[in-house]
N, C-alpha and C positions, 0 to 999 in steps of 0.2 A: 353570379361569377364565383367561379370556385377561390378558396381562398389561398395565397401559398401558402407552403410550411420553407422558413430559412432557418440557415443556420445562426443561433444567438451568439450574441459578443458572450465568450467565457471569461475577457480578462485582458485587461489593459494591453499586453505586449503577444496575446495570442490573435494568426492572421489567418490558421487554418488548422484543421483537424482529422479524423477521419471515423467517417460514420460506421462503426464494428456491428451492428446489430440493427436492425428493424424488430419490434417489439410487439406489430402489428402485422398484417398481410393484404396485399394489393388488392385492393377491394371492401378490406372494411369497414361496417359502419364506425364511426369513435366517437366519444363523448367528449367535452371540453375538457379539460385536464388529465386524461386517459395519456400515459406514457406512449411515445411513438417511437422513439429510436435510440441507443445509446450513442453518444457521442464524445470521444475521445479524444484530445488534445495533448501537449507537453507538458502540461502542469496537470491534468487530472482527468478522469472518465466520467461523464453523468449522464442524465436522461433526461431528453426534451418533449416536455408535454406538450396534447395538441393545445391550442387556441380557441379555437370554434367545434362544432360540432356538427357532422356530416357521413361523406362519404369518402374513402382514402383514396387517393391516387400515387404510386412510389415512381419516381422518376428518374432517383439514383439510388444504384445498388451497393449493396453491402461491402463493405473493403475499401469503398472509394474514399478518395481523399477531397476534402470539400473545403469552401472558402469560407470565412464567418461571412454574413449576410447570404450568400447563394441560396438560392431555391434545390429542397431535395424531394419535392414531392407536393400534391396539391391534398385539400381536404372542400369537397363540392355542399356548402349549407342546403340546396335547394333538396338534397337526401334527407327525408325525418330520419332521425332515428328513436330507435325502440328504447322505453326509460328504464328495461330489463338490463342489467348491467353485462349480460352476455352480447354479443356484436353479431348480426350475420353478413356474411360475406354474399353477396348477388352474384350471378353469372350462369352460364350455359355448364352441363355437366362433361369434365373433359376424360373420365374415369377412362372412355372407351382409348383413347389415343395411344395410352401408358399407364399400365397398371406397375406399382410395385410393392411386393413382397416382402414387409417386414420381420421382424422376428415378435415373438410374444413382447408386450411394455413389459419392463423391468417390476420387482415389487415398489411398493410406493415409501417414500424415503420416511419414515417414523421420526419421532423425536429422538430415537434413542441412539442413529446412526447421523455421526455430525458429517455432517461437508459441509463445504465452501460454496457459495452461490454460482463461481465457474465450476466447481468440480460437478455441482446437480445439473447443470448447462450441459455440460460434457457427456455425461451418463445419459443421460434424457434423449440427446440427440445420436448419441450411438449404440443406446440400448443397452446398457452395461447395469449388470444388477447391484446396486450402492451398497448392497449386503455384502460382498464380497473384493470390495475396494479398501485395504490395507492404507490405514491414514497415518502420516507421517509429519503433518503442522502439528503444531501444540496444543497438547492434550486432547493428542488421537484425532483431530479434526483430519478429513481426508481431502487433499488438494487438487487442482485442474491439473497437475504431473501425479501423482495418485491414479489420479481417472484416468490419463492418457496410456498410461502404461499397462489398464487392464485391454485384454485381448477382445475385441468387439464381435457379436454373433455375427454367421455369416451372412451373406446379405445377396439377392436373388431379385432381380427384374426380368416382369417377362412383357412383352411385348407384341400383339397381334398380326402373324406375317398376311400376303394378301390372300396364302394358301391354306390360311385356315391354320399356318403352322405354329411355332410357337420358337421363339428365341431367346434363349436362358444365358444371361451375364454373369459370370462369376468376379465378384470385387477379389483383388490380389492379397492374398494374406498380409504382406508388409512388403517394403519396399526398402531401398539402399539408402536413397536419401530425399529428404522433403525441402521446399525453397520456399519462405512464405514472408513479404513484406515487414519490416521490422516497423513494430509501430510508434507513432511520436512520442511515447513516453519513455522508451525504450532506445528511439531516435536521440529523445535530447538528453537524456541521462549521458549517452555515451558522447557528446557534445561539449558538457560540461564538464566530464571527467579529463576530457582531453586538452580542455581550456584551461581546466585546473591544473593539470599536468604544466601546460608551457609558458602560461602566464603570471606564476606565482613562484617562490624559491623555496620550498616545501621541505620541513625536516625534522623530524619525530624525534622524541624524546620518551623513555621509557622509565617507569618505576613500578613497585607492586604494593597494594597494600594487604594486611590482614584483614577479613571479613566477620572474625569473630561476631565481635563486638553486635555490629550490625544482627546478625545472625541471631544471637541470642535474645537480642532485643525482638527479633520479627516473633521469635517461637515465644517469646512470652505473652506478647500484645497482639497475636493478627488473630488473634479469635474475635477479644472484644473489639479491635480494631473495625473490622468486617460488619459487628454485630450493629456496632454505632453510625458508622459513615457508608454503610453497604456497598463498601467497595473494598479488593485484597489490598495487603501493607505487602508491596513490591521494592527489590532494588531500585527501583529508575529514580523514585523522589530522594530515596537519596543521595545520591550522587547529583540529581537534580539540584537539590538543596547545598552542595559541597559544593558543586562550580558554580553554583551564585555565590556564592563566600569567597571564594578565588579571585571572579571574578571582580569583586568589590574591592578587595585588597592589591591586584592585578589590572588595573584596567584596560591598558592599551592591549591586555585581548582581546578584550570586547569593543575593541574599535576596528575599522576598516580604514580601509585604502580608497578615495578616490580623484583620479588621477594623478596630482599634486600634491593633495590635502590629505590629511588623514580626520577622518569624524570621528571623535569622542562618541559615542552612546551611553548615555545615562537611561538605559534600560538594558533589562533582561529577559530576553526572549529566547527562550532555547527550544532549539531544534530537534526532536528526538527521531530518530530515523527510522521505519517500518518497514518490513521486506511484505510486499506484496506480490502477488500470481503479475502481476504486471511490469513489476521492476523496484527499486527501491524509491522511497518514496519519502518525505522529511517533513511531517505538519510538527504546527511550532504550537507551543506552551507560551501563552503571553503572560507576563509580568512575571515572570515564575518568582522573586524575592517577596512577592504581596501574599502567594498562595499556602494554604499551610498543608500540610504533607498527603492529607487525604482529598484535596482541590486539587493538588499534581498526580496524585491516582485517576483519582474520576476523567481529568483532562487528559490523560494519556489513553485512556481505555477508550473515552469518546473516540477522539484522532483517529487511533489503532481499529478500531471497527468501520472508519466511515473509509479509509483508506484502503482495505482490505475488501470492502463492501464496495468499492468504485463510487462511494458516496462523498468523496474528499472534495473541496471547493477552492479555487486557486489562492483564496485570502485565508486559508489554513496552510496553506506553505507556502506563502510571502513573507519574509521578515524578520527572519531569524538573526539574529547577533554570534550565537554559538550553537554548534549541533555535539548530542555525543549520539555516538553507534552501540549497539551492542552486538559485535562478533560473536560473546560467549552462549547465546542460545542455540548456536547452529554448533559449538564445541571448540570454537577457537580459540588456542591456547593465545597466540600473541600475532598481530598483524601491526599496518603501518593506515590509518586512516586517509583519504584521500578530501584535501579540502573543498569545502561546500562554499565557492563564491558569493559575494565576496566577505563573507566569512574570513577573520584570520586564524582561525582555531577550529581543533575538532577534538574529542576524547573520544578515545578506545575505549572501552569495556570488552571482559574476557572472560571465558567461563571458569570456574573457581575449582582450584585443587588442593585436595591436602597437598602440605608438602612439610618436610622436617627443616625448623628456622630454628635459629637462635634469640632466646629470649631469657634477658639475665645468667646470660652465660649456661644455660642452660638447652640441650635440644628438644624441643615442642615440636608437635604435629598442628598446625594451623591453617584451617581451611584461607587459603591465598590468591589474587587476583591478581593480572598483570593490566596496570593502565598506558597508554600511550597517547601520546600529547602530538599531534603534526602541526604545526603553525607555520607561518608566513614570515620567513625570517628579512624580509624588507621590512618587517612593521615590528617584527615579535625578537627580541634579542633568547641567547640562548639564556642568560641569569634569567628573565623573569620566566620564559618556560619552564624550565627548570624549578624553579619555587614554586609558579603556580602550581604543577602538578603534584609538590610535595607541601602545599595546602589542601590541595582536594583528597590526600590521602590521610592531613593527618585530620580532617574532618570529617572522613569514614571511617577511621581508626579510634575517633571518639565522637559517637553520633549524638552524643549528651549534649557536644559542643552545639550544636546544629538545634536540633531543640530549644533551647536556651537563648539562643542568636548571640554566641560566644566566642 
């Protein structure tokens, strides 16, 4: 009896998803754990391996949107399959029916041209040569909008008429406008942005601090930094490290609303936010007050690749207390954060400018950051906003203090 394939429970409050990718092809042999399809839900994307090992049967197509438990295809044991790790597909030769005309394969992607695992997706599938895709993520990485925007070879199907003739399609250079299913992650993002919007009283508080300090501290220490804990000394733990201190002296930010009540949390679990090819995305930093500066490097850098990699797991962005954002890597000078339910706090981060300040009556050039505070002013009064965010600056304005646990 062939065996199904369903769709797995992802996660406590997830009922459905939608199946973006077969990994496989109708027909193939598979091996037990061999990756079959990606699957994509409102909290995260992964890939479900097979079970058994057989023969594939696909029963639901790509794009669909599928129920946790449903059946999206069988896999038949009574198929051996080969213990050669390549798979062959069985069947009648259909070449004759529909032939088409590809362009040369692209060169083959080196170590030395980075992309993104969609932007290789991307190129692969519309022949785009990765050499010549202009990367615009960080540190020259080249993104799935990278890919999409290189011009794809042209593309030529020919087909055997019954006179022997020959019928040549020309694909349309581009076109005015494209319509294509927004998908659940992308769905509940804008869900929650809108929940956030009407069911919270939302209202930002701004201050700025100097970076100096910080700064000079990174150019003396991230060499041996690097050398010893093999990981880079970034902004994030600090500010990391500064709104746990806030936080401790501030608490009722670190509490939420539930319906009535309001819950204390005697933890610190922060949220740091990822822009992924997929949408924004927020794995959490547990205990971040336990961890010491290069445990919140390491932890950030994991999150940020498995989130980015569609490798994020729903219990990596369940349970945050506080998130901060950072706008200033994409160049933003000041925005208004939008809160992360039920979350009653969020910090801005901004990308850093000199600017000429006053310092002992004197004018300086100081490299300067803008933070912004949006809180929940049912829970969050404007005093302790207000302080808190001129805690967390002046604990970036003296990172010694933080070290020290001062």
């Amino acid at each position: 009896m062939p065996v199904d394939i369903k769709v797995p429970v992802v996660g406590e409050s997830v009922t459905e998803g939608r199946l973006i990718r077969w990994l496989k092809q109708d027909g193939d042999l598979v091996r037990q754990d061999d990756p079959l399809f990606e699957l994509e839900t409102d909290k995260a994307t992964q890939e479900v391996a097979a079970q058994v090992s057989g023969a594939l049967k696909i029963t639901v197509r790509e794009g669909e949107t599928v129920a946790i438990g449903s059946v999206v295809g069988t896999i038949d044991e009574s198929v051996s399959v080969p213990t050669a790790k390549t798979a062959t597909k069985p069947g009648p030769d259909t070449s004759a029916v529909l032939k088409t005309i590809q362009p040369p394969p692209p060169p083959a992607v080196t170590a030395d041209v980075a992309m993104s695992p969609a932007a290789r997706r991307v190129a692969a599938e519309q022949g785009i040569d990765p050499t010549k895709v202009t990367g615009t993520g960080r540190g020259g990485v080249s993104t799935k909008e990278d890919a999409l925007r290189q011009p794809s070879p042209p593309f030529v199907a020919t087909s055997p008429a019954p006179t022997n003739g020959t019928m040549i399609v020309e694909q349309p250079a581009s076109t005015r406008t494209t319509k294509q299913r927004m998908s659940p992650i992308r769905t509940r993002i804008a869900e929650r942005l809108l929940q956030s919007q009407q069911t919270t009283a939302s209202l930002t508080t701004f201050n700025e601090t100097d970076m100096s300090a910080i700064m000079e501290l990174r150019a003396k220490y991230k060499d041996k930094f690097k050398e010893k804990h093999q990981v880079g000394l970034g902004f994030m733990s600090f500010f990391v490290k500064a709104v746990v201190e806030a936080l401790k002296t501030y608490p009722i930010v670190n509490a939420r609303i539930d319906g009535p009540d309001v819950v204390q949390q005697h933890f610190y679990d922060i949220g740091v936010a990822v822009s992924t090819e997929r949408g924004l995305m927020v794995p959490v930093v547990r205990d971040a007050d336990k961890l010491t500066f290069a445990n919140i490097e390491s932890k950030i850098t994991e999150l940020a690749v498995k989130a980015r990699d569609g490798k994020i797991s729903v219990n990596d962005l369940t349970g945050g207390t506080f998130t901060i954002t950072n706008g200033g890597i994409f160049g933003s000078m000041l925005s208004t954060p939008i809160l992360n339910p039920p979350q009653c706090a969020i910090l801005g981060m901004h990308s850093i400018q000199k600017r000429a300040v006053v310092v002992d009556d004197q004018i300086v050039i100081r490299p300067m950051m803008y933070l912004a505070l949006t809180y929940d002013h049912r829970l969050v009064d404007g005093r302790e906003a207000v302080l808190f965010l001129v805690r967390v600056k002046d604990c970036l304005e003296n990172p010694e203090r933080l070290m020290l646990g001062v």
